[in-house]
mmCIF entry with sequence, helices, sheets and N, C-alpha, C, O atoms, coordinates in Angstrom:
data_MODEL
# 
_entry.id   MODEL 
# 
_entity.id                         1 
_entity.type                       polymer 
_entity.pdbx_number_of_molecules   1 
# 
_entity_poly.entity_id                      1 
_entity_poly.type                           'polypeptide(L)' 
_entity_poly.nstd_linkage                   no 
_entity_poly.nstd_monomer                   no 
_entity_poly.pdbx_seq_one_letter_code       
;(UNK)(UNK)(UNK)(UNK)(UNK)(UNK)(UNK)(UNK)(UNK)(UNK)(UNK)(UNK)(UNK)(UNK)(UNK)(UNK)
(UNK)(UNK)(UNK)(UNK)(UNK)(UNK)(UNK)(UNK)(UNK)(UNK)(UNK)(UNK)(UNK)(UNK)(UNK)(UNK)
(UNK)(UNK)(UNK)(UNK)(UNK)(UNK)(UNK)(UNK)(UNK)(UNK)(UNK)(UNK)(UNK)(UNK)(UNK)(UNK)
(UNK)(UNK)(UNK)(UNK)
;
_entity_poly.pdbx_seq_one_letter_code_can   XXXXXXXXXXXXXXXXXXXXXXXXXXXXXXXXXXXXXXXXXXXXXXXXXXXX 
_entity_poly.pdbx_strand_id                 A 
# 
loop_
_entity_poly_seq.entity_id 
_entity_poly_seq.num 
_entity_poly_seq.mon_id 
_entity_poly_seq.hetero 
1 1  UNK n 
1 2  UNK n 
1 3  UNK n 
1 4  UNK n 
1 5  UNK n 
1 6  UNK n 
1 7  UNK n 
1 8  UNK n 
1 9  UNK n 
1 10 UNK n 
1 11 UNK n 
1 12 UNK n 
1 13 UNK n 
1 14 UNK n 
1 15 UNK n 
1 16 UNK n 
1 17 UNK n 
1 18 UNK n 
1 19 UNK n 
1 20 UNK n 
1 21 UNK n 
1 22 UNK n 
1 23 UNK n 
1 24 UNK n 
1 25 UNK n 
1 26 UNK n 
1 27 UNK n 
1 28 UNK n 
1 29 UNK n 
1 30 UNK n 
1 31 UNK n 
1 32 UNK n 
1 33 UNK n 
1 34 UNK n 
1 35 UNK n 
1 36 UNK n 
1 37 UNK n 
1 38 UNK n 
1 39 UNK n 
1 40 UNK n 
1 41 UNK n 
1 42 UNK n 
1 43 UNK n 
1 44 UNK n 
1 45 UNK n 
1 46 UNK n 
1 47 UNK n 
1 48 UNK n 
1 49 UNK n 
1 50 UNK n 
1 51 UNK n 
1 52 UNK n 
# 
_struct_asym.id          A 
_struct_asym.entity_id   1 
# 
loop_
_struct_conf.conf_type_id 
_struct_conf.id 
_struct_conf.pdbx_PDB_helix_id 
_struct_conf.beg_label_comp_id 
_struct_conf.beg_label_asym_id 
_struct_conf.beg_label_seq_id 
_struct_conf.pdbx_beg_PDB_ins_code 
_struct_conf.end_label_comp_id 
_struct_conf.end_label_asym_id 
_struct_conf.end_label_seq_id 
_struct_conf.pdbx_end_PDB_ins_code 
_struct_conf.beg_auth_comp_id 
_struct_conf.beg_auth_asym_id 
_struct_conf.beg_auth_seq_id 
_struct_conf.end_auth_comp_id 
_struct_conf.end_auth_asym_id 
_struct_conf.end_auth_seq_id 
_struct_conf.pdbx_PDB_helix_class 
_struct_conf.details 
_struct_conf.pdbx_PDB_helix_length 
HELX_P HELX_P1 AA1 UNK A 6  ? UNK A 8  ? UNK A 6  UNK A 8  5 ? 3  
HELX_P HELX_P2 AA2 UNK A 9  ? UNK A 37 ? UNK A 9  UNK A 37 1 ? 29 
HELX_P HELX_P3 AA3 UNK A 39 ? UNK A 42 ? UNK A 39 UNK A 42 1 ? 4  
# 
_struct_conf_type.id          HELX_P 
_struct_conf_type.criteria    ? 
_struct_conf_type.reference   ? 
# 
loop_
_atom_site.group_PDB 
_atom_site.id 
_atom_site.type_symbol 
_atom_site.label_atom_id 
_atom_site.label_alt_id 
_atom_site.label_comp_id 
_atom_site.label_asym_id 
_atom_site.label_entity_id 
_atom_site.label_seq_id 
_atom_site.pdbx_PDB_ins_code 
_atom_site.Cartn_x 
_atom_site.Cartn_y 
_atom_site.Cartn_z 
_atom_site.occupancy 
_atom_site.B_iso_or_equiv 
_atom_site.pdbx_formal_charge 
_atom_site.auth_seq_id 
_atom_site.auth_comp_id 
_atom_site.auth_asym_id 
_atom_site.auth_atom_id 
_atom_site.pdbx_PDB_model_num 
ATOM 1   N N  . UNK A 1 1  ? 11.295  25.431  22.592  1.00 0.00 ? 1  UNK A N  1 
ATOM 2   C CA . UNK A 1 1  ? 11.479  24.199  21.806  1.00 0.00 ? 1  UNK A CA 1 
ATOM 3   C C  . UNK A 1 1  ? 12.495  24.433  20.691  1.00 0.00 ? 1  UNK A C  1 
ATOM 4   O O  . UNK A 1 1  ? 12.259  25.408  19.977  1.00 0.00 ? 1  UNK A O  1 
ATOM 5   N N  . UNK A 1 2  ? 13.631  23.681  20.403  1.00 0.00 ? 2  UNK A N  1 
ATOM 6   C CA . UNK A 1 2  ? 14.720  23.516  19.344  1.00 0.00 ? 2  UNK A CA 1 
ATOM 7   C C  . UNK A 1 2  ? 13.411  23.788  17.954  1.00 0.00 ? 2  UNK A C  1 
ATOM 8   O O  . UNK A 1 2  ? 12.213  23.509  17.891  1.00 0.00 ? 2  UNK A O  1 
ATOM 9   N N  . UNK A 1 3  ? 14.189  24.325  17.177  1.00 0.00 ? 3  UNK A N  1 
ATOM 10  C CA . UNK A 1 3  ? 13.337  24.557  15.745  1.00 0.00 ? 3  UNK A CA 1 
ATOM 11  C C  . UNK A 1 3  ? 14.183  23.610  15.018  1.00 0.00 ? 3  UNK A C  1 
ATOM 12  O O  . UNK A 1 3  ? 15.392  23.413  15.144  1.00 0.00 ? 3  UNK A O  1 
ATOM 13  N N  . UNK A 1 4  ? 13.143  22.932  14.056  1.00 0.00 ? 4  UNK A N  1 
ATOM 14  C CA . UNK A 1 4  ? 12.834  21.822  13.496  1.00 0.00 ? 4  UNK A CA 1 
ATOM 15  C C  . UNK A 1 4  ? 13.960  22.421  12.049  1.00 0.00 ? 4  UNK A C  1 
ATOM 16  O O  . UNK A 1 4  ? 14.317  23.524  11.635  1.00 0.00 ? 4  UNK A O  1 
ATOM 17  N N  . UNK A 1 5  ? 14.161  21.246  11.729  1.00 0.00 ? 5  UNK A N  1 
ATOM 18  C CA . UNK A 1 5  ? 15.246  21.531  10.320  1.00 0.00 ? 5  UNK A CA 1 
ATOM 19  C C  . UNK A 1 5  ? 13.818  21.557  9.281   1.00 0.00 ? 5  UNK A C  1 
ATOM 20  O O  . UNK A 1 5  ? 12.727  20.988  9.311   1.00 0.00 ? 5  UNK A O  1 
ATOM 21  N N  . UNK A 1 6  ? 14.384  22.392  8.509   1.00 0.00 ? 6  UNK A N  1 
ATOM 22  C CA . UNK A 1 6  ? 13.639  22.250  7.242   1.00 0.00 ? 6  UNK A CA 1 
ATOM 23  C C  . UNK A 1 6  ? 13.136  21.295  6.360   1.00 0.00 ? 6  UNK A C  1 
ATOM 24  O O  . UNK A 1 6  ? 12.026  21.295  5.828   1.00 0.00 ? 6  UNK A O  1 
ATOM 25  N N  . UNK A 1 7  ? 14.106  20.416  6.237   1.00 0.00 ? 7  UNK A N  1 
ATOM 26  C CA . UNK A 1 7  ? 14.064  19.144  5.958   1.00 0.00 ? 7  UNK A CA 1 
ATOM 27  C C  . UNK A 1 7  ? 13.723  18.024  6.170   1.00 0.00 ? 7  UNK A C  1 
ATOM 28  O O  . UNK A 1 7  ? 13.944  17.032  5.476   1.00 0.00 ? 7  UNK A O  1 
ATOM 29  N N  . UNK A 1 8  ? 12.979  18.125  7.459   1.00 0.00 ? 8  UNK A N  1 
ATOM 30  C CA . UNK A 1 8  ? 12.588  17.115  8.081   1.00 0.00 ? 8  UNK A CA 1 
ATOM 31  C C  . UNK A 1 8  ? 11.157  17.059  8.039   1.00 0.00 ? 8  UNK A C  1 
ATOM 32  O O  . UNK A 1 8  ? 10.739  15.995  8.495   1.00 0.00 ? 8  UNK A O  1 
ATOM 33  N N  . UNK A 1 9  ? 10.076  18.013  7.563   1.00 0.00 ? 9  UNK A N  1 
ATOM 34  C CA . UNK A 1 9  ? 8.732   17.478  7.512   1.00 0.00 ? 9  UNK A CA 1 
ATOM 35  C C  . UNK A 1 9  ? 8.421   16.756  5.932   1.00 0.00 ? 9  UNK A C  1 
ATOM 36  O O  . UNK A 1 9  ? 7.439   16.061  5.675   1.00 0.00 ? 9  UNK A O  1 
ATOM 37  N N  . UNK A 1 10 ? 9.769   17.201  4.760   1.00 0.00 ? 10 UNK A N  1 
ATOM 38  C CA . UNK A 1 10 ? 9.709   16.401  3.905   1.00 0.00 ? 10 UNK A CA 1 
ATOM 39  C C  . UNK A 1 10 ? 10.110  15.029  3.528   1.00 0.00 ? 10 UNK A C  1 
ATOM 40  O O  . UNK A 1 10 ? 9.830   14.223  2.641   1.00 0.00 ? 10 UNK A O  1 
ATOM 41  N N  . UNK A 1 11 ? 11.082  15.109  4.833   1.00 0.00 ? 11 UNK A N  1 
ATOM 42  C CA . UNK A 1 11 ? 11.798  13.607  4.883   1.00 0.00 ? 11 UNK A CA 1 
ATOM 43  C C  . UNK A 1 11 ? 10.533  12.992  5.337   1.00 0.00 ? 11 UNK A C  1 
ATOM 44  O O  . UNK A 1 11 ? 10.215  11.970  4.728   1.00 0.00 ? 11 UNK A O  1 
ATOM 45  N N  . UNK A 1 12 ? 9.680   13.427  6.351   1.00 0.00 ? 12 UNK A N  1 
ATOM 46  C CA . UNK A 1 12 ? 8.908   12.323  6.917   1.00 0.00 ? 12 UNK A CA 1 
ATOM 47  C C  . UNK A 1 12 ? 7.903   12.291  6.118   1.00 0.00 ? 12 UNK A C  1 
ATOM 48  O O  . UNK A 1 12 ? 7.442   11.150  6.124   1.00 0.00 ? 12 UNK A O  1 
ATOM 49  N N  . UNK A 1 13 ? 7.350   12.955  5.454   1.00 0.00 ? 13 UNK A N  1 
ATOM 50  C CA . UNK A 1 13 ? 6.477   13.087  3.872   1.00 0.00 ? 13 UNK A CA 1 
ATOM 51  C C  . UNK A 1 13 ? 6.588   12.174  3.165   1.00 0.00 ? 13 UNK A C  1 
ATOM 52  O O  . UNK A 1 13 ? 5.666   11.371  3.024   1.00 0.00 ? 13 UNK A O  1 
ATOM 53  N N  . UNK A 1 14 ? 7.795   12.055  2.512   1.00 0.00 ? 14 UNK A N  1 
ATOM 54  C CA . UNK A 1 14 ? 8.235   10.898  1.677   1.00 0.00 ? 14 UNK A CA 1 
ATOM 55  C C  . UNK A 1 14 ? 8.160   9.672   2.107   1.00 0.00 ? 14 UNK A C  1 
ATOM 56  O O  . UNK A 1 14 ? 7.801   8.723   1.409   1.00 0.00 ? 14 UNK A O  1 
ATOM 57  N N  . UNK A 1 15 ? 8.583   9.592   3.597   1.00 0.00 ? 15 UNK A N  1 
ATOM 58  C CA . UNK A 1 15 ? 8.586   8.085   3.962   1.00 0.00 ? 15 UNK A CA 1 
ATOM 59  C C  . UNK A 1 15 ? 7.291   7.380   3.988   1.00 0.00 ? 15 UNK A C  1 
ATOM 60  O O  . UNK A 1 15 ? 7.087   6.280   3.475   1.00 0.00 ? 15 UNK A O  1 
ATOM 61  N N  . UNK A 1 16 ? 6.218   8.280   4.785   1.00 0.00 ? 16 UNK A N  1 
ATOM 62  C CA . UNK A 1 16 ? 4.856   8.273   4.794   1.00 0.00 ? 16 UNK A CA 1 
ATOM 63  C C  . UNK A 1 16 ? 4.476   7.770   3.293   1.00 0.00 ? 16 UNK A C  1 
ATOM 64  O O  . UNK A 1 16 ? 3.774   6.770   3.143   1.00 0.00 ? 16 UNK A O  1 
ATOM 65  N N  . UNK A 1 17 ? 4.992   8.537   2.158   1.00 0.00 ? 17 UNK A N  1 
ATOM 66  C CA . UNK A 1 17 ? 4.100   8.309   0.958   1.00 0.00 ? 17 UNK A CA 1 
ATOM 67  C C  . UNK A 1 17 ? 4.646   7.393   0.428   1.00 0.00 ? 17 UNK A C  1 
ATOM 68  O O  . UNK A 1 17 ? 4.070   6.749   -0.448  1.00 0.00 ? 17 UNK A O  1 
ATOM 69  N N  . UNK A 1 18 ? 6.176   7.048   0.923   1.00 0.00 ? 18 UNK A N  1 
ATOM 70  C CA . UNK A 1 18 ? 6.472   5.357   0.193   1.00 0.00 ? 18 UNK A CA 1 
ATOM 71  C C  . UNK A 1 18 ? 6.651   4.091   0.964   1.00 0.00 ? 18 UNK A C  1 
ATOM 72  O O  . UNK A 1 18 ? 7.116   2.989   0.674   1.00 0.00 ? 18 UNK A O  1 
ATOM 73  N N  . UNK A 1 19 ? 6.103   4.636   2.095   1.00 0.00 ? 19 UNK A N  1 
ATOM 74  C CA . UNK A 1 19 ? 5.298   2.974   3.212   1.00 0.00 ? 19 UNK A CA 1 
ATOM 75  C C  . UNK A 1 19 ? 3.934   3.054   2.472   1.00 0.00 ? 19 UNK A C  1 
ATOM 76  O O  . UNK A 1 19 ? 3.521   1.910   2.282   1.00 0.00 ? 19 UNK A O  1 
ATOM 77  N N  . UNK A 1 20 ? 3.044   4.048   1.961   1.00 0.00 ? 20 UNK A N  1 
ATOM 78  C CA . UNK A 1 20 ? 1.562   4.100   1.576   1.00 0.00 ? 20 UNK A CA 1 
ATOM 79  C C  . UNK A 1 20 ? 1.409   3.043   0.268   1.00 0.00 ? 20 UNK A C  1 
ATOM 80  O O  . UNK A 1 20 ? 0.526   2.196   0.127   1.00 0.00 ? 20 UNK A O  1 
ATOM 81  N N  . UNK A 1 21 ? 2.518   3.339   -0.637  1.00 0.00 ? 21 UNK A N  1 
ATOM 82  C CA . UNK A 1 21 ? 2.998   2.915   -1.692  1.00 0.00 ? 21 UNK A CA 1 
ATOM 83  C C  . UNK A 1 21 ? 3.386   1.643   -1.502  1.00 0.00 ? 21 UNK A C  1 
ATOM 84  O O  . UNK A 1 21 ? 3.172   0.849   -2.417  1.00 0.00 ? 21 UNK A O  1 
ATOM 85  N N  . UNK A 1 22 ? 3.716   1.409   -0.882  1.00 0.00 ? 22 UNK A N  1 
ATOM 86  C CA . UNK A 1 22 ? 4.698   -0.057  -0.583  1.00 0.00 ? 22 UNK A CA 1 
ATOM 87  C C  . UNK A 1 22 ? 3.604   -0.732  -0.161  1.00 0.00 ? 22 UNK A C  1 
ATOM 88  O O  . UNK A 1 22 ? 3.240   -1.680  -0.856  1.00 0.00 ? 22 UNK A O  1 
ATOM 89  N N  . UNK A 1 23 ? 2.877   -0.413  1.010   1.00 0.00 ? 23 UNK A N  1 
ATOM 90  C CA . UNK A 1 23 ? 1.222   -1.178  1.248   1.00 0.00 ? 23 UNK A CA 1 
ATOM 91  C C  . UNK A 1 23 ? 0.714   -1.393  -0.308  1.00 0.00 ? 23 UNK A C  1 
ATOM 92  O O  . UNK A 1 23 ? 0.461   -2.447  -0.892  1.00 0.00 ? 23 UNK A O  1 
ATOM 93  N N  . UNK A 1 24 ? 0.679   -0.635  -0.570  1.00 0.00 ? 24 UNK A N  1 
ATOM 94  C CA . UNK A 1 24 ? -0.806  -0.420  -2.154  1.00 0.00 ? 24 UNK A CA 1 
ATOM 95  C C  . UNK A 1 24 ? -0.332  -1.368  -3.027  1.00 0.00 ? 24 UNK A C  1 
ATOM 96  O O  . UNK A 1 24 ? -1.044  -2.272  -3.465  1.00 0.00 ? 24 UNK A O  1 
ATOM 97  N N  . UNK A 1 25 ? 0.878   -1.211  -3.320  1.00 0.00 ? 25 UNK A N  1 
ATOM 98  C CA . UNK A 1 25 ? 1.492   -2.497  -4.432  1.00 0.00 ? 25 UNK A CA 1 
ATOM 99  C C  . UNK A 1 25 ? 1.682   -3.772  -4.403  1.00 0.00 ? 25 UNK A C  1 
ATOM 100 O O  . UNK A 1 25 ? 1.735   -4.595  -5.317  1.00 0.00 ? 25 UNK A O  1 
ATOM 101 N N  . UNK A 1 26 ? 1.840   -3.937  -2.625  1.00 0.00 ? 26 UNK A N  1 
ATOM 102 C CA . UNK A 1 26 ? 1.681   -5.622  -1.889  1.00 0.00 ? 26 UNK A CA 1 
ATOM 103 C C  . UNK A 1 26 ? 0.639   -5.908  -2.225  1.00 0.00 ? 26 UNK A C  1 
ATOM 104 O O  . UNK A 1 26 ? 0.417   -6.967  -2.812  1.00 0.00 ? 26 UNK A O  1 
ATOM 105 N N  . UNK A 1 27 ? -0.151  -5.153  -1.978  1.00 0.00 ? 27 UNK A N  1 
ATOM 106 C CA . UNK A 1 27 ? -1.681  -5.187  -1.723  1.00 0.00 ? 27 UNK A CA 1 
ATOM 107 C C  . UNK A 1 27 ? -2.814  -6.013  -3.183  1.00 0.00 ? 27 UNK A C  1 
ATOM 108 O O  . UNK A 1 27 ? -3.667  -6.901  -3.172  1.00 0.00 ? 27 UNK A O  1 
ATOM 109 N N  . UNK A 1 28 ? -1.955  -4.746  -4.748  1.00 0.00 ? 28 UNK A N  1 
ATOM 110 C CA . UNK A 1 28 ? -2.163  -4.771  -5.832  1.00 0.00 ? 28 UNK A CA 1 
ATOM 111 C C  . UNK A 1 28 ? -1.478  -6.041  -6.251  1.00 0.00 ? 28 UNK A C  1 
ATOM 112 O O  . UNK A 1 28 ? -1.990  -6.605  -7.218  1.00 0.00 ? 28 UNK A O  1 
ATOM 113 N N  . UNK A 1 29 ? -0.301  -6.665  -5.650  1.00 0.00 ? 29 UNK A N  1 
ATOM 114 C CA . UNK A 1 29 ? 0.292   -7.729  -6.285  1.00 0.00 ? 29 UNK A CA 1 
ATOM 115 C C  . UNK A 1 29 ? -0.337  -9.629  -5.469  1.00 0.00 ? 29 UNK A C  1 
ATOM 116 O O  . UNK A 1 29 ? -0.561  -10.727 -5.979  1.00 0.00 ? 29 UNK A O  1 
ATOM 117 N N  . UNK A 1 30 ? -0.380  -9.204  -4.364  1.00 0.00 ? 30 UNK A N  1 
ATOM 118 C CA . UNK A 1 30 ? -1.528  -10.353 -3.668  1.00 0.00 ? 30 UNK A CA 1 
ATOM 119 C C  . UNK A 1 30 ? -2.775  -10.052 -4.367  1.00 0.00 ? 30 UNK A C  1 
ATOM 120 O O  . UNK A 1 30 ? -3.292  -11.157 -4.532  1.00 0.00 ? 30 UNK A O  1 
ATOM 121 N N  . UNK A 1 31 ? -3.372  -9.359  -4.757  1.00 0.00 ? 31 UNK A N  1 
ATOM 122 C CA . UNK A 1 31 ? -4.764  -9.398  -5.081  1.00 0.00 ? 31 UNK A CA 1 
ATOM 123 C C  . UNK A 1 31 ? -4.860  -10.246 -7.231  1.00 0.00 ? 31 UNK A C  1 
ATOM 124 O O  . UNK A 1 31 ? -5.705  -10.896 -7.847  1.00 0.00 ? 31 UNK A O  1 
ATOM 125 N N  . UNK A 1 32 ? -3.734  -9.789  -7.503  1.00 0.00 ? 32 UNK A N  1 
ATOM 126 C CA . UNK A 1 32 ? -3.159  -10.213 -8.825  1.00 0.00 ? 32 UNK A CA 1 
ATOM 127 C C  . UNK A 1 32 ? -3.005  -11.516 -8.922  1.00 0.00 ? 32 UNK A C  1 
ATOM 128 O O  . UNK A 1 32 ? -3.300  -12.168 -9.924  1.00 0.00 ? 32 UNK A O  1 
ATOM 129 N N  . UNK A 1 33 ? -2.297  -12.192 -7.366  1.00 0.00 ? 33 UNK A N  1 
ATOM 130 C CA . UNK A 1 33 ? -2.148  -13.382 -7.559  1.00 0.00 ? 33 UNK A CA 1 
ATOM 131 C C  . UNK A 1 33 ? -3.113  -14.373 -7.462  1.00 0.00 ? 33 UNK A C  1 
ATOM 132 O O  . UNK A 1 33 ? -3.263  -15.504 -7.927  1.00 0.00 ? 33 UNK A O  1 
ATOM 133 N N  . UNK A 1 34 ? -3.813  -13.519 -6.619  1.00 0.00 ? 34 UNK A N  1 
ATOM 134 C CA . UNK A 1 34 ? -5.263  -14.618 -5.991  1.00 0.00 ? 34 UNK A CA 1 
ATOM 135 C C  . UNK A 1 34 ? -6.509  -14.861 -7.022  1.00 0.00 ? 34 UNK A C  1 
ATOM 136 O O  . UNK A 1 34 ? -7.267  -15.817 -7.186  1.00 0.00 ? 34 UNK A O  1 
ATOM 137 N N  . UNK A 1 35 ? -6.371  -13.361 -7.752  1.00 0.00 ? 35 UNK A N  1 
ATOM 138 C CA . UNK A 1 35 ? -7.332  -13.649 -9.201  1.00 0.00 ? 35 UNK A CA 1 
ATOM 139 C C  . UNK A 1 35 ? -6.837  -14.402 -10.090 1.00 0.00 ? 35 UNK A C  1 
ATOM 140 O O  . UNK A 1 35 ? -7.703  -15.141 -10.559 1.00 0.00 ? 35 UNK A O  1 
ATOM 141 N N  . UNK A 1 36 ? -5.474  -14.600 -10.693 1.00 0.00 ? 36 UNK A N  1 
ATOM 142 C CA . UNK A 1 36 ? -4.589  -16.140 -11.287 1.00 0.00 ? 36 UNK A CA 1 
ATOM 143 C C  . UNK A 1 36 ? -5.149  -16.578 -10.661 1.00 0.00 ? 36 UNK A C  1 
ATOM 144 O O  . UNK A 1 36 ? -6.349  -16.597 -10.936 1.00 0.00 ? 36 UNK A O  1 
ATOM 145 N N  . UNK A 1 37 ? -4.776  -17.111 -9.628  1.00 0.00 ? 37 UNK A N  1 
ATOM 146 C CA . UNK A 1 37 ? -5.193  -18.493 -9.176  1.00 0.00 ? 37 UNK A CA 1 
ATOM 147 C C  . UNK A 1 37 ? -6.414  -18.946 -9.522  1.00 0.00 ? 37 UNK A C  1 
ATOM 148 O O  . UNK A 1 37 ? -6.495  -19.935 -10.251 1.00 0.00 ? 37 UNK A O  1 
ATOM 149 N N  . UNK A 1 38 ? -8.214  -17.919 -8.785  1.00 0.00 ? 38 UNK A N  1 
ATOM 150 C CA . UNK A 1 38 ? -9.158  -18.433 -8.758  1.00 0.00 ? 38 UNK A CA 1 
ATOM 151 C C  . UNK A 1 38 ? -10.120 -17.579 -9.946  1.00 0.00 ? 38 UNK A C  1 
ATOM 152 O O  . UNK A 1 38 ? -11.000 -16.734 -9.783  1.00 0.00 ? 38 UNK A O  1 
ATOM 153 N N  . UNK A 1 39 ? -9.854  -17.861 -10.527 1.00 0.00 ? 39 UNK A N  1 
ATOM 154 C CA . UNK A 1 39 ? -10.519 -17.121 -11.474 1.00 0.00 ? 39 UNK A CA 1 
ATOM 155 C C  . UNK A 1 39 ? -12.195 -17.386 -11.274 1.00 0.00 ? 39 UNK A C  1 
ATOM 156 O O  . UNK A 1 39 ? -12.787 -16.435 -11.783 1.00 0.00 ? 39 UNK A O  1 
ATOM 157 N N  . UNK A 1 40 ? -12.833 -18.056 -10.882 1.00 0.00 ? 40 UNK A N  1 
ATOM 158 C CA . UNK A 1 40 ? -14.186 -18.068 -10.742 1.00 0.00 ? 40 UNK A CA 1 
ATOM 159 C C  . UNK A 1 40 ? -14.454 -17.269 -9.548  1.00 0.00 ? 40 UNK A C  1 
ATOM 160 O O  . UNK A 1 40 ? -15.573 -16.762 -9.623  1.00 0.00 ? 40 UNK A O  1 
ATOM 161 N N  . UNK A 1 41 ? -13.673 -16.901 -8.206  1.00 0.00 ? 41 UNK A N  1 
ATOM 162 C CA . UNK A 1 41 ? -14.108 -16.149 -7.335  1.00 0.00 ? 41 UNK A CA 1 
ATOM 163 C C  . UNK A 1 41 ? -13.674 -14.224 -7.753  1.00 0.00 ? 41 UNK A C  1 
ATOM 164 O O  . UNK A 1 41 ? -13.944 -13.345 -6.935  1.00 0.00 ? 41 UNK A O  1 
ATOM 165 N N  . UNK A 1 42 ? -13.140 -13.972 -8.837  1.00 0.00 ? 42 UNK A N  1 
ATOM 166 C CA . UNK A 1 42 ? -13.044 -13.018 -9.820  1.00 0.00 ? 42 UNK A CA 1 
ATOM 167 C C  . UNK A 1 42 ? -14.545 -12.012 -9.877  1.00 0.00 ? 42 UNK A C  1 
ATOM 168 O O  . UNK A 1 42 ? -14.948 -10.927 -9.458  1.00 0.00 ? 42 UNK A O  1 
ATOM 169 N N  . UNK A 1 43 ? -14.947 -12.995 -10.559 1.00 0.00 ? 43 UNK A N  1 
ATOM 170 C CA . UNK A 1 43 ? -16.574 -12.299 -10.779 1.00 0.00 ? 43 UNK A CA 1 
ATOM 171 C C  . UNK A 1 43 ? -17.238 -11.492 -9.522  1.00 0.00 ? 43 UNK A C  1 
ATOM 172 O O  . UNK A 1 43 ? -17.783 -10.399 -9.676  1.00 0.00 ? 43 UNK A O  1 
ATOM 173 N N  . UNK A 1 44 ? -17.143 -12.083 -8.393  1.00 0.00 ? 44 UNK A N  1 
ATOM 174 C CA . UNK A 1 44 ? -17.626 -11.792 -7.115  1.00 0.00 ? 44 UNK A CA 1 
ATOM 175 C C  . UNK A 1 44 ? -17.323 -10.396 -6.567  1.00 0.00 ? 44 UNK A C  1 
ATOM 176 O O  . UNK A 1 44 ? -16.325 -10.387 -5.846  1.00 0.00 ? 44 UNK A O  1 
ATOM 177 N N  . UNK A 1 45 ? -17.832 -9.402  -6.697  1.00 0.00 ? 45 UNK A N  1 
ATOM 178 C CA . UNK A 1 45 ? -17.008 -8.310  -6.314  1.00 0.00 ? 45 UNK A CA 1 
ATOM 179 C C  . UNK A 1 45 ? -17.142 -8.024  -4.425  1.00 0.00 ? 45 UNK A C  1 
ATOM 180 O O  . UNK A 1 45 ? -18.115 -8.058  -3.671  1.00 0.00 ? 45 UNK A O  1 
ATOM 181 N N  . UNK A 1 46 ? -15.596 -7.735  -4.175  1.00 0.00 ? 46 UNK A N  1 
ATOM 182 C CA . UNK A 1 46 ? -15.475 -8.215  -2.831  1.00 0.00 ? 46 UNK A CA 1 
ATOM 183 C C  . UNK A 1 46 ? -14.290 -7.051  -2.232  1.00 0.00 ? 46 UNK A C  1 
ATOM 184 O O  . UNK A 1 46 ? -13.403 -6.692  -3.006  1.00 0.00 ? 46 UNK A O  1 
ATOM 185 N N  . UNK A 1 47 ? -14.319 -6.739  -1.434  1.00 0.00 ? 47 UNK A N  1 
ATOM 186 C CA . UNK A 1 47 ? -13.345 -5.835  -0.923  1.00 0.00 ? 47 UNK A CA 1 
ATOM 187 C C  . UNK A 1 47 ? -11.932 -6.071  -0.482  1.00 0.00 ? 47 UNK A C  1 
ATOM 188 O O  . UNK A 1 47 ? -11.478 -7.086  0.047   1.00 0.00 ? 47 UNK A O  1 
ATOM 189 N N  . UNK A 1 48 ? -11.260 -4.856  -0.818  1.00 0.00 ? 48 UNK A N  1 
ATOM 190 C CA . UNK A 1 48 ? -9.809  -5.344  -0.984  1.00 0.00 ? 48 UNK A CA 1 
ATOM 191 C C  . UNK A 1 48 ? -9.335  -5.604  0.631   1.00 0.00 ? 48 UNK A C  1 
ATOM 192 O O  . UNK A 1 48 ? -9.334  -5.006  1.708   1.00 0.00 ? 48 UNK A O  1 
ATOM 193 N N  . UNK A 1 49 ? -8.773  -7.442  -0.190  1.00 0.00 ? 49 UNK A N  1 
ATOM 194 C CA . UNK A 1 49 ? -8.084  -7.861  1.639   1.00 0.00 ? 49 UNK A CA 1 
ATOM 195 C C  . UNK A 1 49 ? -7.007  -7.470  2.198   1.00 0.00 ? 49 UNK A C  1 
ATOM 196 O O  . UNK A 1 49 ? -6.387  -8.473  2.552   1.00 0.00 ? 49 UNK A O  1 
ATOM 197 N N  . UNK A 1 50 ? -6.291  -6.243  2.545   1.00 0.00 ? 50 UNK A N  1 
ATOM 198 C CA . UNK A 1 50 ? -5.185  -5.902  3.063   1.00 0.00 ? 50 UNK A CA 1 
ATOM 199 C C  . UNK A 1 50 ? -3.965  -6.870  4.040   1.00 0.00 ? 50 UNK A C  1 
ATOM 200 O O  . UNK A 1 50 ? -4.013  -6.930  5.268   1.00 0.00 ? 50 UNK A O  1 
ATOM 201 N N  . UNK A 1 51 ? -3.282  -7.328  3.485   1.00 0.00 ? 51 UNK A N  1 
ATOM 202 C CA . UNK A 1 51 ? -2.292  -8.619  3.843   1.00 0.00 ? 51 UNK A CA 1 
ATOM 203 C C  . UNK A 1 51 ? -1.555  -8.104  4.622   1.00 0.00 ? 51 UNK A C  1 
ATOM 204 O O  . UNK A 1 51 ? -0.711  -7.479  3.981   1.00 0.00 ? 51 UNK A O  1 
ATOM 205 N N  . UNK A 1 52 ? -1.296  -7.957  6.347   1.00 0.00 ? 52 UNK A N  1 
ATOM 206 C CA . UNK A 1 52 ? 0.013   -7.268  7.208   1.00 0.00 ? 52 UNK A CA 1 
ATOM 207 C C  . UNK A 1 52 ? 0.685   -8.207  6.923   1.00 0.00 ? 52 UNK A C  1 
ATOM 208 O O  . UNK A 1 52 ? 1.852   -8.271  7.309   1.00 0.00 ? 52 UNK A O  1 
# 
């Protein structure tokens, strides 16, 4: 098997940890908006809705 560049299990590291990132902050910024909006369903503690 060709040996792997060095560089490449950190390239795919990074990408991994800033698609993870990029989920988490959609995630953190829909959940931001929906508590603006409804502030009485706030109180309710409810699990985070992950938006594809």
């Amino acid at each position: 098997m060709p040996q792997m560049a060095p560089y490449n299990w950190s390239l795919y590291l990074t990408l991994i940890i800033m698609f993870f990132m990029l989920t988490v902050l959609t995630n953190y910024f829909s959940n931001l908006s929906n508590t603006k909006s409804s502030t009485s369903q706030s109180l309710k503690p409810k699990s985070l809705n992950w938006k594809w």
